[in-house]
Backbone bond lengths (Angstrom), bond angles and torsions (degrees), N, CA, C in turn:
res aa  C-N    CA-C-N  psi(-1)  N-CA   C-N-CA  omega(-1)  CA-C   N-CA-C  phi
1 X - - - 1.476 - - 1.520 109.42 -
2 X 1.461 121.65 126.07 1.000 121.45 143.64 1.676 147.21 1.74
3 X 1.315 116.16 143.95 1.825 91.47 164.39 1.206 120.31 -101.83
4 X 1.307 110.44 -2.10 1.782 125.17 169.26 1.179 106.39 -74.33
5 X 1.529 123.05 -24.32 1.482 128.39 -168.67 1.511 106.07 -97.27
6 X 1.240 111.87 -23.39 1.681 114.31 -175.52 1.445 104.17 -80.77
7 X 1.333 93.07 -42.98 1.587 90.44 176.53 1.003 129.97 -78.92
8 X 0.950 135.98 -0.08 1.479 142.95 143.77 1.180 126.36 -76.51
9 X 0.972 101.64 -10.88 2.030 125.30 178.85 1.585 96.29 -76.57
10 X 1.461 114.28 -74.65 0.953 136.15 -153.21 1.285 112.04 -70.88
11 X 1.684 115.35 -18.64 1.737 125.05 -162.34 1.590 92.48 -84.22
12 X 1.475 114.70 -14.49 1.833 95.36 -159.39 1.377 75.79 -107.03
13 X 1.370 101.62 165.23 1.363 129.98 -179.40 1.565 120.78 71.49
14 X 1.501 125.04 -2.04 1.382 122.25 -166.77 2.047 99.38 -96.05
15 X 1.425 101.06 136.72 1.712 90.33 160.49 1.736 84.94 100.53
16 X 1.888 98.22 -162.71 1.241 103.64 174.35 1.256 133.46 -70.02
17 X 1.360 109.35 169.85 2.046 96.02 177.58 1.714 109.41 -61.46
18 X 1.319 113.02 151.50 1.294 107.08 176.04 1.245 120.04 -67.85
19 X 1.280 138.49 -166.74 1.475 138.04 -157.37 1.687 94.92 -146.91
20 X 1.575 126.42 98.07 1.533 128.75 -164.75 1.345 87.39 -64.65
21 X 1.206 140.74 -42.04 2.131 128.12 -176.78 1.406 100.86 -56.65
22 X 1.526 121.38 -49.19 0.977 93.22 -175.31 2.018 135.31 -81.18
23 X 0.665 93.79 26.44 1.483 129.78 -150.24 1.255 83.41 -92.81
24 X 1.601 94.27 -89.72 2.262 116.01 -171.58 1.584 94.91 -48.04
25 X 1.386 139.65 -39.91 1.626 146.55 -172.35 1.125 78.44 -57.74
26 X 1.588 144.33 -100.06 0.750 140.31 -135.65 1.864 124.80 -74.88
27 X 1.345 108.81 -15.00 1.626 115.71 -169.42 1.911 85.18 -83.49
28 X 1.653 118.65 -38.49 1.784 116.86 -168.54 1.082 84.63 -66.16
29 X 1.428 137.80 -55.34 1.609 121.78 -138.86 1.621 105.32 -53.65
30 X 1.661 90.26 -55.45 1.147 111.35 179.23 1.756 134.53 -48.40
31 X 1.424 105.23 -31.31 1.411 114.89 151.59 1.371 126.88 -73.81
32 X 1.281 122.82 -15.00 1.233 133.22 178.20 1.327 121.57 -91.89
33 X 1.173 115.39 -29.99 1.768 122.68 160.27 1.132 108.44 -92.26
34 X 1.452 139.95 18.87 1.515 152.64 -168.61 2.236 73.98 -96.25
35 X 1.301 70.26 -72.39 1.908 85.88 -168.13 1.554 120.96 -62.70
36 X 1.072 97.22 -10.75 1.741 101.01 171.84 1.063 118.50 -87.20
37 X 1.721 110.51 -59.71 1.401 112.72 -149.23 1.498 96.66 -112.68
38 X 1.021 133.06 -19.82 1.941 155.55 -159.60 1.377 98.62 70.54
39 X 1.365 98.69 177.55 1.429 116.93 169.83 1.381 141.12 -38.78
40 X 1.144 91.31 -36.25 2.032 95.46 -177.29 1.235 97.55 -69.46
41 X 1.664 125.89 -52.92 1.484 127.42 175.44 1.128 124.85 -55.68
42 X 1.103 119.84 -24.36 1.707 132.02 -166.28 1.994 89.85 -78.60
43 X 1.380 110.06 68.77 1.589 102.86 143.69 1.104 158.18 -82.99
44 X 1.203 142.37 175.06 1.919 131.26 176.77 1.507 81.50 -57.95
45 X 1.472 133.77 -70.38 1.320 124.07 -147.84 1.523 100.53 -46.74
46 X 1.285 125.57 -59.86 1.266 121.32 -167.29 1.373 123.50 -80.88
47 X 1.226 115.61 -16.18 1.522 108.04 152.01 1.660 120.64 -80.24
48 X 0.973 118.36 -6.17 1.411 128.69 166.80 1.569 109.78 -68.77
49 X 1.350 118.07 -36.22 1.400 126.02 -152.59 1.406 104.38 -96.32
50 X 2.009 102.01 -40.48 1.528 112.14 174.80 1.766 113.97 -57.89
51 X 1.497 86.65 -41.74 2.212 99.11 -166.61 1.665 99.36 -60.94
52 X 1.646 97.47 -17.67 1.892 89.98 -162.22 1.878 125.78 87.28
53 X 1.343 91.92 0.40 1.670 106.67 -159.70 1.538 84.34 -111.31
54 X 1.802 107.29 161.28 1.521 124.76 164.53 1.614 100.46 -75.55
55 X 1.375 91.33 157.70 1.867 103.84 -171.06 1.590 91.36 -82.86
56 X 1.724 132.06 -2.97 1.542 125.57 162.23 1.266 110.19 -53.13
57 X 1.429 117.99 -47.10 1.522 131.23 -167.39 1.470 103.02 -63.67
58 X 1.279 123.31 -48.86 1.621 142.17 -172.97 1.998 87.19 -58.13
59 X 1.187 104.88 -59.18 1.842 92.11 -156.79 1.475 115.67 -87.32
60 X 1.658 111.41 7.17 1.284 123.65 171.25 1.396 102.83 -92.26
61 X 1.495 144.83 6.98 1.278 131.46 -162.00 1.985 71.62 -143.55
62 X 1.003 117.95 -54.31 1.758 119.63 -160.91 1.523 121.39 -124.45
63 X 1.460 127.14 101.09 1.229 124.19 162.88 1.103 131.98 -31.27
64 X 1.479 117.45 -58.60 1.685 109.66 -171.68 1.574 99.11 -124.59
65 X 1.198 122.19 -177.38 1.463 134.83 159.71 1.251 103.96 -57.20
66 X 1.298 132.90 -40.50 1.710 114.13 -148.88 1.894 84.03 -81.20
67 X 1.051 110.74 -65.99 1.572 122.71 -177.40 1.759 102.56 -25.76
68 X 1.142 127.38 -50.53 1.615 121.41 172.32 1.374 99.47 -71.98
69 X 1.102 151.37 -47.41 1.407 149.60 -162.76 1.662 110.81 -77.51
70 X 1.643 113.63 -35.24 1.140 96.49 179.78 1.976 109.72 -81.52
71 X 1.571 111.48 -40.93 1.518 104.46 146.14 1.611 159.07 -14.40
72 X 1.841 93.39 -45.52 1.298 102.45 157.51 1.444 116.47 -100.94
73 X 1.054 133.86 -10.20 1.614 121.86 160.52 1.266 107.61 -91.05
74 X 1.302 134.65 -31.58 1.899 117.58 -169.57 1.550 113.39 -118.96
75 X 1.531 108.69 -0.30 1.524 110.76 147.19 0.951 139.05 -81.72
76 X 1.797 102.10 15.37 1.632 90.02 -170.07 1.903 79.80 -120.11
77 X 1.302 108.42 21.60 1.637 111.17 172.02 1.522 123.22 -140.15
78 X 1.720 87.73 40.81 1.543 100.96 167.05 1.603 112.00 -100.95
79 X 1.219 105.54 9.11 1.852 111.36 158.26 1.192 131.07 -42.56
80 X 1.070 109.54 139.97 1.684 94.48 -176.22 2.105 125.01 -56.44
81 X 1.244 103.91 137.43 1.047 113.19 -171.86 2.113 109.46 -57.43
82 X 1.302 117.03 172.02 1.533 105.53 -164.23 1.164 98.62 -83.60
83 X 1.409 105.15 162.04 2.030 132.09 -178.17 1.782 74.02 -66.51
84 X 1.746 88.86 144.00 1.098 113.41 140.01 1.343 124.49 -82.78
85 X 1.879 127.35 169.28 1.094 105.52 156.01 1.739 90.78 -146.66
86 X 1.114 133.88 -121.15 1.594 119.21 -108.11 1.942 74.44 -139.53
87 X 1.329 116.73 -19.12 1.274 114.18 -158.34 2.123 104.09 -126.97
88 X 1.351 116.29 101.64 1.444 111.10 -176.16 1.083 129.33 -40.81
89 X 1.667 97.74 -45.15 1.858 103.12 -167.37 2.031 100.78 -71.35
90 X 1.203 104.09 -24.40 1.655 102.71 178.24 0.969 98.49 -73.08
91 X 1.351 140.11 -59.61 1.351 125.13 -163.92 2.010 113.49 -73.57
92 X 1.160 105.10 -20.21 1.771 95.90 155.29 1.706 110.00 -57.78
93 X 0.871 107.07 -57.20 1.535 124.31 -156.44 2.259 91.32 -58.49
94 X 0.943 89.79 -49.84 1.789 102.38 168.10 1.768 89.32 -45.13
95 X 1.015 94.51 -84.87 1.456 105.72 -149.88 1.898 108.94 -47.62
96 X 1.236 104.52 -36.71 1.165 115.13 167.56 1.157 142.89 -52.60
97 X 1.654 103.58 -32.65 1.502 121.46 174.90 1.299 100.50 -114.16
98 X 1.434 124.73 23.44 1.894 123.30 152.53 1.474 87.31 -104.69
99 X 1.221 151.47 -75.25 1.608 158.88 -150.56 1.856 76.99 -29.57
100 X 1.624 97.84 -85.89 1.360 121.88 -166.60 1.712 109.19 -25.56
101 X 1.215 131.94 -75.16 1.274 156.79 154.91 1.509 93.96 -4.99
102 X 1.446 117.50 -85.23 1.220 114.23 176.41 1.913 124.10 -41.96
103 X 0.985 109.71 -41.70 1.322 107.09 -172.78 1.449 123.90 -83.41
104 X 1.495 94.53 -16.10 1.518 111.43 172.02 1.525 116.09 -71.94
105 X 1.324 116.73 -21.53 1.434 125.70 -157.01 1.591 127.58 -67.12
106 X 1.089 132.33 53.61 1.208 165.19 -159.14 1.939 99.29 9.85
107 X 1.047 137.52 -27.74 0.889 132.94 -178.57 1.900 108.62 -85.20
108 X 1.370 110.86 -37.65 1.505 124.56 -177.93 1.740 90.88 -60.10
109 X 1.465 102.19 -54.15 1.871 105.46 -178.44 1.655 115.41 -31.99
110 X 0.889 113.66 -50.74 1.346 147.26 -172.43 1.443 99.84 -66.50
111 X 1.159 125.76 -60.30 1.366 127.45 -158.33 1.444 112.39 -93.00
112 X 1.296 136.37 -34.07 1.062 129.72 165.26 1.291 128.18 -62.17
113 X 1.189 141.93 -25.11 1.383 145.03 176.46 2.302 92.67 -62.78
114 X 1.175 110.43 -37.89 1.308 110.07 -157.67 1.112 94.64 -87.27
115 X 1.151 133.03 -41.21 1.519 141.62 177.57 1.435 101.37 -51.64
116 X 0.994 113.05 -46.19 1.668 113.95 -157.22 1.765 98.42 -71.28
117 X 0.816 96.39 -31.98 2.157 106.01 -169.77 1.866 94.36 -74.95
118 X 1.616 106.13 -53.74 1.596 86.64 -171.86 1.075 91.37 -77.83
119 X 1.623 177.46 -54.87 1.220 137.68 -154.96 1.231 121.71 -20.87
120 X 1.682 111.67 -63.89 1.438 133.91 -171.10 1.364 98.69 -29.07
121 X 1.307 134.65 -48.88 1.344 137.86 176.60 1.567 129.37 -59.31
122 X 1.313 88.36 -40.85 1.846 100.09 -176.33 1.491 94.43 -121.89
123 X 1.761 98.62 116.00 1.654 93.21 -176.83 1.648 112.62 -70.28
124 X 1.438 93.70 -13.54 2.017 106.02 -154.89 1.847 99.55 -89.96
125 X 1.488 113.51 -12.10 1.274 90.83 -173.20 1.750 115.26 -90.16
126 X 1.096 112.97 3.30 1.887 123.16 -171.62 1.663 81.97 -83.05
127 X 1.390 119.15 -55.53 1.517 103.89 -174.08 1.403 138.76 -60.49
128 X 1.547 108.13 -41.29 1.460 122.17 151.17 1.505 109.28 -46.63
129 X 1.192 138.92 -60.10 1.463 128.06 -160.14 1.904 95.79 -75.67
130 X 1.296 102.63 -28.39 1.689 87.55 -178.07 1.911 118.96 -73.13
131 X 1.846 103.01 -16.92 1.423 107.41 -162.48 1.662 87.20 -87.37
132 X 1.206 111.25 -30.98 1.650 108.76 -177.96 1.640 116.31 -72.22
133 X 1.468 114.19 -28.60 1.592 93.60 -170.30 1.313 94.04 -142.29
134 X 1.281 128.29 6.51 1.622 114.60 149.23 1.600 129.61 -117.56
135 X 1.648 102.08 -17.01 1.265 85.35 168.18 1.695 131.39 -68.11
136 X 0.867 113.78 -10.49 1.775 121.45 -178.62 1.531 112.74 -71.25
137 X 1.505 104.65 -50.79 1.247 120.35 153.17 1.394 126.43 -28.85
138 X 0.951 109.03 -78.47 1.891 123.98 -164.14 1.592 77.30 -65.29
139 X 1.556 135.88 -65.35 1.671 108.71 179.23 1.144 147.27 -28.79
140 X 1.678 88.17 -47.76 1.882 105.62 165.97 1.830 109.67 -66.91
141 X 1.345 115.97 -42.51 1.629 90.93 171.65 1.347 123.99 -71.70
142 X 1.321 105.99 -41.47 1.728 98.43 174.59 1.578 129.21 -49.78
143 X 1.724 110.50 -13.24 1.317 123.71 -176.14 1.572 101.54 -70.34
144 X 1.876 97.89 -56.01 1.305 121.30 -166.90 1.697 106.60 -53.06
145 X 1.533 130.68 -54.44 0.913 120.22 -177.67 1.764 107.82 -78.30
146 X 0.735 147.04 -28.63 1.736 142.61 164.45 1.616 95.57 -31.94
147 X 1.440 108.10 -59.56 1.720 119.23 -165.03 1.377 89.59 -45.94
148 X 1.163 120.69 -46.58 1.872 107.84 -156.61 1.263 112.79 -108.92
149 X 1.675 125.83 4.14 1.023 132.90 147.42 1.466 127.62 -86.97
150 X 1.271 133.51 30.18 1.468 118.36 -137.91 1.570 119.98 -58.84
151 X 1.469 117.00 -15.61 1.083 139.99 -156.94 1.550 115.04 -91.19
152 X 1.247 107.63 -30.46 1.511 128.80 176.47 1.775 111.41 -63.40
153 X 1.279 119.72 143.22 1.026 107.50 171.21 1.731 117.53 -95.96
154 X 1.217 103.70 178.76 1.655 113.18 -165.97 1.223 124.09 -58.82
155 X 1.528 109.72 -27.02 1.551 116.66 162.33 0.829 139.09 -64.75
156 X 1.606 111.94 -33.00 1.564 140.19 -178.88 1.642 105.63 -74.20
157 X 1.700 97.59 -44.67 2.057 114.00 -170.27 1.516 96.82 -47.56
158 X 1.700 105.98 -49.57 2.034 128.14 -136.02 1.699 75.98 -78.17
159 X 1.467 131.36 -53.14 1.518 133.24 -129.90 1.828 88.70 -77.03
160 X 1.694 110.24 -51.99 1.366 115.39 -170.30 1.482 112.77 -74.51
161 X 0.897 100.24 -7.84 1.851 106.45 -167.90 1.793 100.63 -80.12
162 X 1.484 92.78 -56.55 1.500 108.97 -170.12 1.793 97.88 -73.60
163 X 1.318 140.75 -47.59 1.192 95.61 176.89 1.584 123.15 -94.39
164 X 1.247 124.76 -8.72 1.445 105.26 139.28 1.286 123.88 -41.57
165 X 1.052 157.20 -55.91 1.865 147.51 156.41 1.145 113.70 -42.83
166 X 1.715 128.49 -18.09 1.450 104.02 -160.94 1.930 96.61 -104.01
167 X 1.707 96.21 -3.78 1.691 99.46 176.99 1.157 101.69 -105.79
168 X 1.165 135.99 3.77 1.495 138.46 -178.94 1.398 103.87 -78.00
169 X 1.499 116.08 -64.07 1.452 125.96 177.58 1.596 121.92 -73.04
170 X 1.353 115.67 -9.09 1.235 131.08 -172.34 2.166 74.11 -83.23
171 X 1.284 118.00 -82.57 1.303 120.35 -155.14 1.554 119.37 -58.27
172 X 1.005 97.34 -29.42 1.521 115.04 173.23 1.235 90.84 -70.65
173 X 1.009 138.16 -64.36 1.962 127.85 -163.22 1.536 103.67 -51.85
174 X 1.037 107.90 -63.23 1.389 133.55 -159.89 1.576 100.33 -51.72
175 X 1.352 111.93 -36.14 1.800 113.72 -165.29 1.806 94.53 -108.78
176 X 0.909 115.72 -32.43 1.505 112.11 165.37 1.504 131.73 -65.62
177 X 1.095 108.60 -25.97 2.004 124.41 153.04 1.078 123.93 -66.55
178 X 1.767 111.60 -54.02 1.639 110.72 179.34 0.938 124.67 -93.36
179 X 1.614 118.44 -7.32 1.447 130.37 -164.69 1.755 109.63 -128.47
180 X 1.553 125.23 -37.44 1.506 118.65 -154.52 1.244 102.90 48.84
181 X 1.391 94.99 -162.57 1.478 100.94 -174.05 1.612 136.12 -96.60
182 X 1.369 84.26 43.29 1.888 107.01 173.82 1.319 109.46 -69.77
183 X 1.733 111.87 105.81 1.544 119.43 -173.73 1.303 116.52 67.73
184 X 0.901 100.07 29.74 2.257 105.26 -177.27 1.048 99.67 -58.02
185 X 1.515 135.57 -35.95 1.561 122.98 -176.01 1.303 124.58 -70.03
186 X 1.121 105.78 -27.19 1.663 108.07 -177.56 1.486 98.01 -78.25
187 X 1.402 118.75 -88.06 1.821 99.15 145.02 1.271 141.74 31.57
188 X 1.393 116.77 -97.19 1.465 107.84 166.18 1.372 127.52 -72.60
189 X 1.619 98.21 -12.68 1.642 89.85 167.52 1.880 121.78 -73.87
190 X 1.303 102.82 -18.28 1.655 119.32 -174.64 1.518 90.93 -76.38
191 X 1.323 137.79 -60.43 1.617 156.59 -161.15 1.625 86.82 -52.31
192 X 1.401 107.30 -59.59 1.883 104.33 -152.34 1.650 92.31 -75.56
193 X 1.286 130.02 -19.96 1.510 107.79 -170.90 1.510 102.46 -87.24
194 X 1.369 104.76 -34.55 1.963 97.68 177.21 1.580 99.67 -53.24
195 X 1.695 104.93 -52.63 1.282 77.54 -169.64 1.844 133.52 -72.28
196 X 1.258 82.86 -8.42 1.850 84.29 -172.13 1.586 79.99 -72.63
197 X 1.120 139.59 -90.12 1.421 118.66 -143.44 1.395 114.79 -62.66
198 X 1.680 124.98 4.07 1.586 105.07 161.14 1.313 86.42 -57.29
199 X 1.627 136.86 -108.21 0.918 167.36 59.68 1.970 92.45 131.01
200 X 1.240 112.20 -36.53 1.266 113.80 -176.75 1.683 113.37 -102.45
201 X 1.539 128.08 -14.47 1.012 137.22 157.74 1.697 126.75 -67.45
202 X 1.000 108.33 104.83 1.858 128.37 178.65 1.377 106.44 -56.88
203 X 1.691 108.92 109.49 1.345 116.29 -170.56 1.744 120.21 -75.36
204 X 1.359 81.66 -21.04 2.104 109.00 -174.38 1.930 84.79 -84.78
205 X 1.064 108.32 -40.36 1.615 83.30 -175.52 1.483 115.19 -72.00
206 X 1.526 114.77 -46.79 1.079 136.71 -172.15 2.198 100.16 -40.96
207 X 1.105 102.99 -58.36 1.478 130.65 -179.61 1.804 95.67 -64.17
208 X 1.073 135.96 -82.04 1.605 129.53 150.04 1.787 101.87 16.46
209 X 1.514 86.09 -92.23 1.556 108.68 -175.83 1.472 113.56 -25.45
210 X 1.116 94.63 -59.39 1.992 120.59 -160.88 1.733 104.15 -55.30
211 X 1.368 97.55 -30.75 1.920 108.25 -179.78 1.248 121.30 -99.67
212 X 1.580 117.95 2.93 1.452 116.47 155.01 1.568 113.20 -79.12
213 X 1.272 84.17 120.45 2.055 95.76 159.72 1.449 124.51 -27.68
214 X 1.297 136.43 95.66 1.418 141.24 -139.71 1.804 84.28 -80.79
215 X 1.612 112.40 154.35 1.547 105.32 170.49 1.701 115.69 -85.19
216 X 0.952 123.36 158.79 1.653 118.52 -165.51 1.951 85.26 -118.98
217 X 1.295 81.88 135.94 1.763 107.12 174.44 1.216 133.15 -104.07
């Protein structure tokens, strides 16, 4: 482990119990100078100054900037993921226009471009933020398509599941940075049909197919 990682390990829990107000003070401020000032500006000092709190309070709950920054944009999207219901391509189309939603969200806008640069530094923190707010995710779809495949086996469920999720968030990022949610409907309606028919096409058949002797004309 890291020493960016220890220390952040080590910062929570020491001293008194924390104070949950001061907590939300400090995760808004911090979204709020996300959207004002961007990222480079968005410091402990100045989220210290916005929350109203000493920047002691800030490094007893949070080691670095990125660790409060990734907190106030992707803690506030550890909600439960959307109801399924009875019909796949709707529930892509769900899922599609929550992914989107989130990434559009003017403070996330903001924060990911900055996020992405300090990784380069800390190899361990891209993995933590992915085990926290996507792995649960990509579980819940792989469940979802099993449900409507029942017949398929687990290799076939895991293979279609995962790259449907891994173009979901790829497109959703990508159109939620340069775009928000300008025309999202047309959009996620285009997103959920690619993905329903990845997702509904039999890869063992597909492969089947591919090894019959083609007819010559």
């Amino acid at each position: 482990m890291n020493e960016r990682s220890d220390r952040r390990t080590s910062a929570v829990g020491v001293g008194r119990p924390r104070d949950p107000n001061v907590d939300r003070s400090i995760l808004a401020a911090t979204r709020e100078l996300l959207v004002e000032t961007g990222y480079q500006k968005t410091t402990i000092t100045a989220i210290a100054r916005r929350a109203g709190v000493g920047t002691s309070a800030i490094y007893r709950r949070w080691a670095t900037k990125e660790s409060i920054i990734e907190d106030a944009v992707f803690g506030i999207q550890d909600a439960s993921l959307p109801a399924t219901t009875a019909n796949l391509r709707d529930d892509l189309l769900t899922w599609t226009g929550w992914f989107l939603t989130q990434i559009a969200e003017p403070a996330t806008r903001a924060a990911i471009p900055g996020l992405l640069s300090a990784y380069h530094h800390d190899d361990g923190a891209y993995e933590r933020l992915v085990r926290r707010s996507e792995h649960p995710a990509r579980v819940a779809l792989t469940e979802r398509v099993a449900a409507a495949f029942p017949g398929r086996s687990i290799e076939a469920i895991t293979a279609a599941a995962d790259t449907a999720f891994d173009l979901l968030v790829a497109v959703t990022i990508v159109r939620g940075l340069t775009n928000g949610l300008v025309d999202a409907e047309a959009f996620c309606a285009r997103i959920a049909d690619s993905l329903a028919l990845l997702v509904t096409v039999n890869r063992a058949e597909l492969d089947a197919g591919s090894s019959r002797p083609s007819a010559n004309f």
